[in-house]
C-alpha positions in Angstrom: -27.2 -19.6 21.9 -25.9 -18.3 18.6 -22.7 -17.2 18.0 -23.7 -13.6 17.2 -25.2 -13.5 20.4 -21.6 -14.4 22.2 -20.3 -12.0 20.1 -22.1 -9.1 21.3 -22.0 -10.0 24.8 -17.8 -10.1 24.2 -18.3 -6.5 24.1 -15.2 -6.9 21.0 -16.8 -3.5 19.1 -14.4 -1.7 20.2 -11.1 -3.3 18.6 -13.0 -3.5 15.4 -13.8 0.3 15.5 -9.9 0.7 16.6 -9.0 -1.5 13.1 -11.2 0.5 11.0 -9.8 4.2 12.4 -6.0 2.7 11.8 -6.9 1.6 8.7 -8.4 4.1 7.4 -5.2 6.6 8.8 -3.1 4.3 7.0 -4.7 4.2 3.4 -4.9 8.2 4.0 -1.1 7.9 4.4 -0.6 6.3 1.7 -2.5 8.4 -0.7 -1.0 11.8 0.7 2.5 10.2 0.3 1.9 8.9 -3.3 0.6 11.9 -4.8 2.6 14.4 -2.5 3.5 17.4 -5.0 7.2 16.6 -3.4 7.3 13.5 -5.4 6.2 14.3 -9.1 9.8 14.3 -9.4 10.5 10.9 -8.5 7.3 9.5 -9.9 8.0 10.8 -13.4 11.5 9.3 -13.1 9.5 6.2 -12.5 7.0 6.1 -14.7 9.8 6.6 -17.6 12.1 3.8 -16.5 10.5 1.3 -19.2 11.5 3.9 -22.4 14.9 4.8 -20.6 17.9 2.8 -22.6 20.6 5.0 -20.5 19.3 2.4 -17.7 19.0 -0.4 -19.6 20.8 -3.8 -17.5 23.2 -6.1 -20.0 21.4 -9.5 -20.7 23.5 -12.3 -19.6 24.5 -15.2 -21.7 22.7 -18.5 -20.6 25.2 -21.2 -20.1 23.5 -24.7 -21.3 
């Protein structure tokens, strides 16, 4: 008896069709949410937090 064979007579199909549809609404999600209209805003903010000095934390001396 191979283990494929126990496998299919588990009847388990189901959960892994289950995974794959929550998944799959999940990553959908994701993508609405990221490139939502709403948040060009925020995402430009974002992106130009590396060339912003404004922001820019103090360094801290190192004590030795």
């Amino acid at each position: 008896m191979r283990l494929s064979d126990i496998m299919s007579a588990a009847g388990l199909s189901f959960y892994a069709q289950v995974a794959l549809v929550l998944f799959f609404v999940t990553f959908i999600a994701i993508i609405i949410r990221t490139f939502a209209p709403s948040r060009s805003r925020e995402m430009d903010e974002h992106a130009r937090l590396p060339l912003d000095d404004d922001h820019a934390v103090p360094r801290q001396p190192v004590n030795r």
